[in-house]
LUMDRENRO-923978 format. One record per residue: residue in one letter; x, y, z of N, C-alpha, C in turn. Coordinates in steps of 0.2 Angstrom, whole numbers, padded with zeros to 4 digits, always signed. Layout:
<pts>
AXYZXYZXYZ...
</pts>
This chain:
<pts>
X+0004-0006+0000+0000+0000+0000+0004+0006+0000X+0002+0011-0004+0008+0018-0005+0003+0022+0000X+0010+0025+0003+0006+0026+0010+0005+0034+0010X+0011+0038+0011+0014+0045+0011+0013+0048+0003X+0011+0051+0000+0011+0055-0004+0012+0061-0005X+0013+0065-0001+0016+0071+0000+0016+0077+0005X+0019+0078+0007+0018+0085+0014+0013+0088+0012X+0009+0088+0018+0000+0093+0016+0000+0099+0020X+0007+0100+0024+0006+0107+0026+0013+0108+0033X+0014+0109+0034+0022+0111+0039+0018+0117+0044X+0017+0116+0052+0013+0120+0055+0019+0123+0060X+0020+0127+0062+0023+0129+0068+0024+0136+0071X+0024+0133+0079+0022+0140+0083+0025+0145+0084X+0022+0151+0084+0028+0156+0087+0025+0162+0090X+0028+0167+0092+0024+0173+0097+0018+0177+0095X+0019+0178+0087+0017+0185+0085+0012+0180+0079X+0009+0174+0074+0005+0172+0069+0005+0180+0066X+0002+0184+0064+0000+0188+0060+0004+0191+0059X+0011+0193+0061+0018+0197+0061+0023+0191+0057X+0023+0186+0059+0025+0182+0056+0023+0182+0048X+0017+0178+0048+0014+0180+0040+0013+0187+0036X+0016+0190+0040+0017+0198+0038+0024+0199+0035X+0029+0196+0039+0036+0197+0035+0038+0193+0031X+0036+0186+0030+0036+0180+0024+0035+0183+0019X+0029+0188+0018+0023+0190+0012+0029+0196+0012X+0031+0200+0015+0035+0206+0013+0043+0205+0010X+0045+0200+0015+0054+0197+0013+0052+0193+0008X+0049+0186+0008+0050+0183+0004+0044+0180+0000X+0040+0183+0000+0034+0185-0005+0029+0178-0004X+0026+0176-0001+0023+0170+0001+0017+0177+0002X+0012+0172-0003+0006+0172-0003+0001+0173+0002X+0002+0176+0007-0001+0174+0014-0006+0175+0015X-0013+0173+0019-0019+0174+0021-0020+0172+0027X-0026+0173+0030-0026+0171+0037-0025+0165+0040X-0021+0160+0037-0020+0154+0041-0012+0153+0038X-0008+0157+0034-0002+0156+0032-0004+0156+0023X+0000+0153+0020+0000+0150+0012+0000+0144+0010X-0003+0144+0005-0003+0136+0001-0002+0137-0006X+0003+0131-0007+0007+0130-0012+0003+0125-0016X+0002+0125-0023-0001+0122-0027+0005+0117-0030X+0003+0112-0032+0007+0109-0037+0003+0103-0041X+0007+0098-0045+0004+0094-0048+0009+0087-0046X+0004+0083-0044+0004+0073-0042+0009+0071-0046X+0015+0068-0044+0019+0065-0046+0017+0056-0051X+0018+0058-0055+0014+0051-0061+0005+0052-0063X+0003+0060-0060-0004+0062-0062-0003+0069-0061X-0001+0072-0067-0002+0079-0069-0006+0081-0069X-0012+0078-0071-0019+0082-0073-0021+0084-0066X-0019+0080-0061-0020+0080-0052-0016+0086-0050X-0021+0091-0045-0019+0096-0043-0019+0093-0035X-0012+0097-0032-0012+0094-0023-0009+0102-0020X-0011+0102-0017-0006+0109-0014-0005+0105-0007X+0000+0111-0002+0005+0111+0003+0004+0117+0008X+0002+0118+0016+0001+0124+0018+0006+0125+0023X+0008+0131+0021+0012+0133+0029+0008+0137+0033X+0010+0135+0039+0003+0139+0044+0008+0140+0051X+0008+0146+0052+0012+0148+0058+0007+0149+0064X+0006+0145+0072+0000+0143+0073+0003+0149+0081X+0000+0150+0085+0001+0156+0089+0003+0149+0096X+0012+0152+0099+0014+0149+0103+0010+0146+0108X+0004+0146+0111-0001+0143+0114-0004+0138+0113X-0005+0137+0107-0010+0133+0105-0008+0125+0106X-0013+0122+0107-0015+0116+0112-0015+0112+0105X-0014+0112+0098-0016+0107+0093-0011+0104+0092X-0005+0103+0095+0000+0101+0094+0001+0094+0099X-0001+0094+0106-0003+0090+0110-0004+0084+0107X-0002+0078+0108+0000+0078+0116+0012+0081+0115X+0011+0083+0109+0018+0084+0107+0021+0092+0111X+0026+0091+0112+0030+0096+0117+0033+0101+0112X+0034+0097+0104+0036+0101+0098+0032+0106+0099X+0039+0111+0095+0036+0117+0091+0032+0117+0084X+0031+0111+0081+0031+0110+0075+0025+0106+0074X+0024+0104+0070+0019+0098+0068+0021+0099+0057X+0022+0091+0057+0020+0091+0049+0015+0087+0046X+0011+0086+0042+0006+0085+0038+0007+0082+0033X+0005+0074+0034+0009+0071+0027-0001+0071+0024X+0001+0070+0015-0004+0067+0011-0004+0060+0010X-0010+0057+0015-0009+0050+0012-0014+0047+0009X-0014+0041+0006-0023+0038+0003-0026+0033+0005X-0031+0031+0005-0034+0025+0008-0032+0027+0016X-0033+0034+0022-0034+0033+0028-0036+0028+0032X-0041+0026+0031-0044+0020+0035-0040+0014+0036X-0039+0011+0033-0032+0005+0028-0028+0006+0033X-0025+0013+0031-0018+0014+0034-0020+0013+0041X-0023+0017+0045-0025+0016+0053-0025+0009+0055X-0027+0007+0052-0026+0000+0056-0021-0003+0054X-0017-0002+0048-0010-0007+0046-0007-0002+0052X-0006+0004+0053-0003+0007+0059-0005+0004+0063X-0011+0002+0066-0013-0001+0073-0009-0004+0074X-0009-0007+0069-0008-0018+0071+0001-0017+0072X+0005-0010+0070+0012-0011+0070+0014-0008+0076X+0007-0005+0080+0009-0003+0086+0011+0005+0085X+0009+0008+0081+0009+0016+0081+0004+0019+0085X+0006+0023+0088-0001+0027+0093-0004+0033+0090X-0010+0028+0089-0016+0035+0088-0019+0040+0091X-0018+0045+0090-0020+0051+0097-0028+0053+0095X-0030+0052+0091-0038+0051+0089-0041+0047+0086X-0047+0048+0084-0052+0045+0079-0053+0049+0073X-0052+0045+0066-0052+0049+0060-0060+0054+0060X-0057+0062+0058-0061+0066+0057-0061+0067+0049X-0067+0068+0048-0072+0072+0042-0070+0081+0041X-0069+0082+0036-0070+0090+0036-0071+0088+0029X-0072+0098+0026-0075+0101+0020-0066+0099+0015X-0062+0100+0018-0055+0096+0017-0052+0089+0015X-0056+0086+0017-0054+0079+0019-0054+0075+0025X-0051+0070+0027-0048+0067+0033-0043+0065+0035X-0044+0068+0043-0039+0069+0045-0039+0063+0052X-0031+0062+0053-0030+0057+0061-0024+0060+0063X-0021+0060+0069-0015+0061+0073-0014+0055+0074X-0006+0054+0076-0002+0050+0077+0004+0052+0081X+0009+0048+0085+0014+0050+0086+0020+0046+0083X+0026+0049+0082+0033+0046+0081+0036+0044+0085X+0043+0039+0087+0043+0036+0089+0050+0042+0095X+0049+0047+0094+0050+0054+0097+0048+0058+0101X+0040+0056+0100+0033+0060+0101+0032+0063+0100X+0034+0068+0093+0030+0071+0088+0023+0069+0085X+0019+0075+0086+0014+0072+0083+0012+0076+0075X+0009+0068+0073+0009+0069+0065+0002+0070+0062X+0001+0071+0057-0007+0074+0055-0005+0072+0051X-0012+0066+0047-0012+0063+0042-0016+0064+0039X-0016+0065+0031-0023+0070+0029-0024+0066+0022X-0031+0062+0021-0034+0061+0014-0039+0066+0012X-0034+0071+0009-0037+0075+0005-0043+0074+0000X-0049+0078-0001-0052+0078-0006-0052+0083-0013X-0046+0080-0013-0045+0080-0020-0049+0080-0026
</pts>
C-alpha cells in the first residue's frame, strides 16, 4: 500500500502568527492569508491532479499540537486513511484520535517514535 504521498502542510508556533505571516509575504513574497500559504502543485505520475502544501504559523499557545511538546507539527498526504489506521494499529503506532471528516478531507494524529505528533490528511482532491 503507498502510504505517504506528499507534505500537506508544515505548521509551527511562534509569538506573533499575524507578524509572522506579515514578514514571509513582505521578505519573501509567500502568498499569505489568514491561516499562512498554500502551495499548489501537480501529483507525481498524475499531472492532470492538482495537490497543494500549507504553511501555517499557529500562535505559541496553542493546544493542537498536544500531546507533542514540539514546536512543530508536519502534515503528510496519504490515501486510503482507513487502511492505513489500522495497518498502523496492528504495528503498534499510537493514535492520538479518531479519523475526522472535514469540507477538506480526513484527517488522524499519530505520534513518532519521538513523540512528535503527526497529522495525516486524505485530501479531497
Amino acid at each position: 500500500m503507498k502510504k505517504v504521498t506528499g507534505i500537506g502542510g508544515i505548521f509551527f508556533k511562534c509569538k506573533n502568527p499575524n507578524a509572522m505571516r506579515e514578514w514571509y509575504k513582505t521578505h519573501l513574497g509567500l502568498p499569505t492569508n489568514d491561516y499562512g500559504a498554500t502551495f499548489e502543485w501537480r501529483q507525481d505520475g498524475e499531472p492532470a491532479k492538482k495537490a497543494s502544501t500549507t504553511w501555517s504559523p499557529f500562535a505559541e499557545t496553542t493546544k493542537y499540537f498536544e500531546p507533542s511538546t514540539k514546536d512543530f507539527m508536519i502534515n503528510y498526504r496519504v490515501e486510503h486513511l482507513e487502511a492505513l489506521v489500522e495497518e498502523l494499529k496492528s504495528e503498534g503506532v499510537v493514535i492520538t484520535d479518531a479519523i475526522e471528516a472535514s469540507e477538506y478531507g480526513k484527517f488522524v494524529h499519530i505520534l513518532d517514535i519521538e513523540g512528535n505528533k503527526v497529522e495525516l490528511w486524505e485530501p479531497n482532491d
